[in-house]
C-alpha positions as CSV (number, residue, x, y, z in Angstrom):
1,X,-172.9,65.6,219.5
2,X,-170.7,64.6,216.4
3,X,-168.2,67.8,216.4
4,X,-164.6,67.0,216.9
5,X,-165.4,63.3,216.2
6,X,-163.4,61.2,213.9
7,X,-165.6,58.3,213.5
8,X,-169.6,57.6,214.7
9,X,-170.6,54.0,214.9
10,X,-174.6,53.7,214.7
11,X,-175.9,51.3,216.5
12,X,-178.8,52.9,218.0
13,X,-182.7,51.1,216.3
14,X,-185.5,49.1,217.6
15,X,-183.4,45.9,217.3
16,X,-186.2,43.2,216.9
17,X,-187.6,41.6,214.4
18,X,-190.8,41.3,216.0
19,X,-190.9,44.6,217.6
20,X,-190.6,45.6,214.3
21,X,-194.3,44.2,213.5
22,X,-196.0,44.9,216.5
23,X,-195.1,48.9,215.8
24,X,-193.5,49.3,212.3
25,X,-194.2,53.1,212.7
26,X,-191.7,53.4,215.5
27,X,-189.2,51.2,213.4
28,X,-189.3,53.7,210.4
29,X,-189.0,56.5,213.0
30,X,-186.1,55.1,215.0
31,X,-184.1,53.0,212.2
32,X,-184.9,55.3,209.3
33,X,-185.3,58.6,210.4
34,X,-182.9,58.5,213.1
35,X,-179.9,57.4,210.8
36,X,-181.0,60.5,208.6
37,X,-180.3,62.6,212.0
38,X,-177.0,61.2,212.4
39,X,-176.0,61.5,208.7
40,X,-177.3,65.2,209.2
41,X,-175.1,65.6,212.0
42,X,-171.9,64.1,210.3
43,X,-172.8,66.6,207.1
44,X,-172.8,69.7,209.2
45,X,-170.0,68.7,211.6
46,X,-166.4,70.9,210.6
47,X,-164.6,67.2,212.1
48,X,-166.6,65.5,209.3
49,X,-166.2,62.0,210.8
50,X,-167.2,58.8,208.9
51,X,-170.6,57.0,209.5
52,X,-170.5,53.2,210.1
53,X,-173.5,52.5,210.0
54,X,-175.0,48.9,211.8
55,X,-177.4,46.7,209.3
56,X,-178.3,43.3,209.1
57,X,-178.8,40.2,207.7
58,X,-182.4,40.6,207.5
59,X,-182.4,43.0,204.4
60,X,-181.7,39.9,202.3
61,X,-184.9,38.4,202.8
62,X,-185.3,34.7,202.3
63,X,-181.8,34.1,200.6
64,X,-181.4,32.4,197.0
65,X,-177.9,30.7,197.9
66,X,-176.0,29.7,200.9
67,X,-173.7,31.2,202.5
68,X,-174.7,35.1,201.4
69,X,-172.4,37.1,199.8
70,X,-173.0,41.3,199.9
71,X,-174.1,41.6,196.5
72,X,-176.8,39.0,197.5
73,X,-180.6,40.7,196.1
74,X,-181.8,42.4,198.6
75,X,-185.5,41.7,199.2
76,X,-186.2,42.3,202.8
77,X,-189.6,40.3,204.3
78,X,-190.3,42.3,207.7
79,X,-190.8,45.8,208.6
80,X,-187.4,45.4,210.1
81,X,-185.5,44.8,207.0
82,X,-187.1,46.9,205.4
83,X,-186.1,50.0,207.2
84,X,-182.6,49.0,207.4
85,X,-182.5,48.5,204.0
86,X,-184.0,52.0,203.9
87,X,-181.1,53.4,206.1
88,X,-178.3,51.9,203.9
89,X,-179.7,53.5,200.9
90,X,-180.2,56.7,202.7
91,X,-176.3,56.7,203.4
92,X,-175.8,56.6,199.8
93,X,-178.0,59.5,199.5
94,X,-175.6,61.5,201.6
95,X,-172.3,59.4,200.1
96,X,-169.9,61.6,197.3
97,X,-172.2,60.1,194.7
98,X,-174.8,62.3,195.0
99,X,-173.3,65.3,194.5
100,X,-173.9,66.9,197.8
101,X,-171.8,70.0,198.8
102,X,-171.0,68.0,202.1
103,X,-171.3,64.3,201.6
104,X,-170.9,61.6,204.6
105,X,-168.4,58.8,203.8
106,X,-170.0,56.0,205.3
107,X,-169.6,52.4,205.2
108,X,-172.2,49.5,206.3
109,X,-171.9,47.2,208.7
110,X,-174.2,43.6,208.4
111,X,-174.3,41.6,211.7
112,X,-176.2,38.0,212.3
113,X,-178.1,37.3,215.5
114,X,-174.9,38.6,217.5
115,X,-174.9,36.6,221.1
116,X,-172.9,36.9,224.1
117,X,-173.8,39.7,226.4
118,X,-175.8,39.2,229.8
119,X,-177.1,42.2,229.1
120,X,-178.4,41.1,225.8
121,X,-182.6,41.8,225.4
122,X,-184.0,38.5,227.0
123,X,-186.1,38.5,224.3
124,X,-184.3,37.4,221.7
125,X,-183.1,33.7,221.0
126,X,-180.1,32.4,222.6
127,X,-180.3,34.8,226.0
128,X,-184.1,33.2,225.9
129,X,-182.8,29.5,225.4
130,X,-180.0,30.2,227.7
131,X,-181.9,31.6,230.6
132,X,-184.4,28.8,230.5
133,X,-182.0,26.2,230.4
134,X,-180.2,27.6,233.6
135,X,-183.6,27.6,235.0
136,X,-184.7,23.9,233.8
137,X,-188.0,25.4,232.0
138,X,-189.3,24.2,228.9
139,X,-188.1,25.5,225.5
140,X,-190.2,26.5,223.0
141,X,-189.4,26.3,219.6
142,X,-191.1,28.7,217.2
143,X,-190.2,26.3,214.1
144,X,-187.0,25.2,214.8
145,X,-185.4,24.4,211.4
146,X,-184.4,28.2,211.2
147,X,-180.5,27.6,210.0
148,X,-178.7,31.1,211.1
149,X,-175.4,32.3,211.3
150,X,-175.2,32.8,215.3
151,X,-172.3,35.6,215.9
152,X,-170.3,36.0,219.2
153,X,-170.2,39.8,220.5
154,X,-166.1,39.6,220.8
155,X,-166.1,38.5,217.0
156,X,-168.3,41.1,216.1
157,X,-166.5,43.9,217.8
158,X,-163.3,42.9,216.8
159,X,-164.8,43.7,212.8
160,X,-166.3,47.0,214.1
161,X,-162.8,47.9,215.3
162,X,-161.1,47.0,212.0
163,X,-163.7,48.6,209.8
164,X,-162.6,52.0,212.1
165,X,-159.6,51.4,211.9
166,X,-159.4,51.6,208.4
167,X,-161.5,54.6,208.5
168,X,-158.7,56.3,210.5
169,X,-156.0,55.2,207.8
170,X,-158.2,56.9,205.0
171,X,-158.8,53.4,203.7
172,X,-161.1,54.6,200.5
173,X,-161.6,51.3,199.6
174,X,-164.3,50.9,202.7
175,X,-166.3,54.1,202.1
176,X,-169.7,53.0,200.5
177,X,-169.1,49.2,201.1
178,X,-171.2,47.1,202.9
179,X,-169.3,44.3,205.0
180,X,-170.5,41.0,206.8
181,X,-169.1,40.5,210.3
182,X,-170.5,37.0,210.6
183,X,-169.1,32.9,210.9
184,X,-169.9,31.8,207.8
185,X,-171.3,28.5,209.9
186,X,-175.2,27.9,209.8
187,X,-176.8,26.0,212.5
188,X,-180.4,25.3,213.1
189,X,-182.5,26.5,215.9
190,X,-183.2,23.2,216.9
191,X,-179.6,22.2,217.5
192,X,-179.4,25.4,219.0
193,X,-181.3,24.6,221.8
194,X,-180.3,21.4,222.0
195,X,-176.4,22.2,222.4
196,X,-177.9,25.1,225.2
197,X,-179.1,22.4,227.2
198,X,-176.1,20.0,227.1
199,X,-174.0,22.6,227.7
200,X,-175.8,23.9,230.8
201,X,-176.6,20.0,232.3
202,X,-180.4,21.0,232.1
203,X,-183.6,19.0,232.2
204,X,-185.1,21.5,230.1
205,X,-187.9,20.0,227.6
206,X,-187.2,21.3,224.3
207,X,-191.2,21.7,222.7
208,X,-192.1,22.5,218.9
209,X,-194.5,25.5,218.3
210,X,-195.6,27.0,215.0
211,X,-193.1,29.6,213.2
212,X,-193.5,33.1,212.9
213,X,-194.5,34.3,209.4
214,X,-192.3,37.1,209.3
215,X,-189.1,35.3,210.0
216,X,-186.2,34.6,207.6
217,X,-186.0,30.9,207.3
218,X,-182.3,30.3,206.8
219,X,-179.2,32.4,206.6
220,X,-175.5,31.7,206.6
221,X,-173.2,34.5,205.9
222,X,-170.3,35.0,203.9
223,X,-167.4,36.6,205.7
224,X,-164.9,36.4,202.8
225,X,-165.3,40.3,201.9
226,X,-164.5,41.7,205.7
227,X,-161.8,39.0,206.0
228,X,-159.7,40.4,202.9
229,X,-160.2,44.0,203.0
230,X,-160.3,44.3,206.4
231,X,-158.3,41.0,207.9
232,X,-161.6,40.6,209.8
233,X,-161.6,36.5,211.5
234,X,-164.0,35.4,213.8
235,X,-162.1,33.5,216.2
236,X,-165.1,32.1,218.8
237,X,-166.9,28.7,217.8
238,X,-170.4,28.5,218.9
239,X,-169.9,25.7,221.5
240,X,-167.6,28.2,223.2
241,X,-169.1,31.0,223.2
242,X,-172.2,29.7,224.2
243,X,-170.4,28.0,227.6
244,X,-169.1,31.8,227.9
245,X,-172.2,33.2,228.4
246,X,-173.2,30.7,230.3
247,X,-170.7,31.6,233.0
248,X,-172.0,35.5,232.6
249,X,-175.5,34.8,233.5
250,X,-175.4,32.2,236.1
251,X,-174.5,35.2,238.9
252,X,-177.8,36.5,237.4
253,X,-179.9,34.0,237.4
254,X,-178.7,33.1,241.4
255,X,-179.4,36.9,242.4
256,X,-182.8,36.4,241.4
C-alpha cells in the first residue's frame, strides 16, 4: 500500500546477475513488471509520493571509459540489465513528460555490487569470498581481473537518504535524474580476494576458474553527480568495510 505515503523506495527484483540467466522470464516479471505495479500504485495514490527507483550498474554494459559517468551509453549485456534498463525507461513513461493526467515523479538510483550485510545473499561475491575465508576453504575465481566499484551498505544508504531527502524538500532538480551511489575506486576481483584473506588471517587457496560470459568485465563509477546535487560522500574504504563485515559474520559462521 502506497496511500498516505510521501516517498516509495523500490528495491524489491531478482538481484543477481546470474539468476537473471538461469530464468530471465522471472526477471522481466519481477524487475520490469513489478516496477510498473508500483508506478501504478504511485499514479492512483491521492498522497502521490515520489518513486525512487533502485538500478544498477549493469545497464551500462561493458563501459567505453573509466570511471562511468550517468550519461554513459547504455548497452546492457545480461538479462539483468536489460530489464533494469527496461524499468528506468518505464519510469519515464509515467514521468510529467509524457503527458499523463497523473504522472509519477521519480528519480533513479544506480548502485555497484553493494557489500556489508550478514544477511547479504551468500551467493554473491564478497559474502562468498568472506565466508570462505572465515572458513579456510579454497576460493574460486571465476576470472578474476573483473575491476568493480565494490560499495559499503552504510555508504549506499546514506545516498538513498539524501536523494529522499531532497524529495521531501521538493528538490525538482532530482525528479527524472538518474544518480550513482558508488566509490569511484575500482579494484579487481583478484585483489579482492586476496585483501579477504589477509584481512581474515586465512589459509584459504585462492584458485583461477574460467569467467562467466555474461559478466561486465570492468566498472568504476563516477560519484561526482550525487555528490554535488545531493552532497552524497561515501565515507567507508574497502579495507574497512571489509574487516566490518568480518566482525558481523564470524557469530555466524561459529553458530554453525
Amino acid at each position: 500500500m502506497v496511500d498516505g505515503k510521501d516517498i516509495i523506495v523500490h528495491l524489491a527484483a531478482v538481484s543477481r546477475v546470474a539468476w537473471g540467466q538461469q530464468d530471465p522470464y522471472n526477471c522481466w516479471l519481477t524487475n520490469l513488471v513489478g516496477t510498473v505495479n508500483a508506478l501504478e500504485a504511485c499514479r492512483k495514490s491521492e498522497s502521490r509520493p515520489v518513486l525512487l527507483e533502485a538500478s544498477s550498474r549493469e545497464v551500462y554494459g561493458e563501459p567505453l571509459y573509466l570511471p562511468v559517468n550517468e550519461s554513459h551509453p547504455k548497452r546492457p549485456k545480461s538479462v539483468y540489465g536489460l530489464t533494469k534498463l527496461g524499468a528506468e525507461r518505464a519510469c519515464l513513461s509515467y514521468s510529467d513528460t509524457s503527458g499523463l493526467d497523473r504522472a509519477v515523479n521519480h528519480a533513479i538510483m544506480r548502485f555497484s555490487n553493494v557489500y556489508g550485510s550478514e544477511r547479504d545473499l551468500p551467493e554473491r561475491v564478497i559474502p562468498k569470498f568472506m565466508n570462505q575465508a572465515l572458513r579456510g576453504e579454497d576460493i574460486t575465481l571465476y576470472g578474476g581481473e573483473q575491476i568493480l566499484d565494490f560499495t559499503f551498505i552504510d555508504d549506499t544508504i546514506s545516498g538513498i537518504m539524501k536523494l529522499a531527502s531532497a524529495s521531501l524538500e521538493g528538490n525538482d532538480n532530482i525528479f527524472r535524474e538518474d544518480f550513482h551511489f558508488v566509490t569511484g575506486r575500482g579494484l579487481s576481483v583478484s585483489e579482492l580476494a586476496t585483501m579477504i584473506v589477509n584481512i581474515v588471517g586465512s589459509r584459504s587457496k585462492i584458485i583461477h576458474g574460467t569467467a562467466n560470459s555474461f559478466e561486465v568485465r570492468k566498472f568504476v563509477g563516477d560519484p561526482t553527480k550525487a555528490r554535488t546535487v545531493l552532497g552524497y560522500e561515501p565515507k567507508t574504504r574497502l579495507e574497512e568495510g571489509l574487516k566490518r563485515l568480518s566482525e558481523r559474520m564470524v557469530p555466524m559462521i561459529i553458530a554453525k
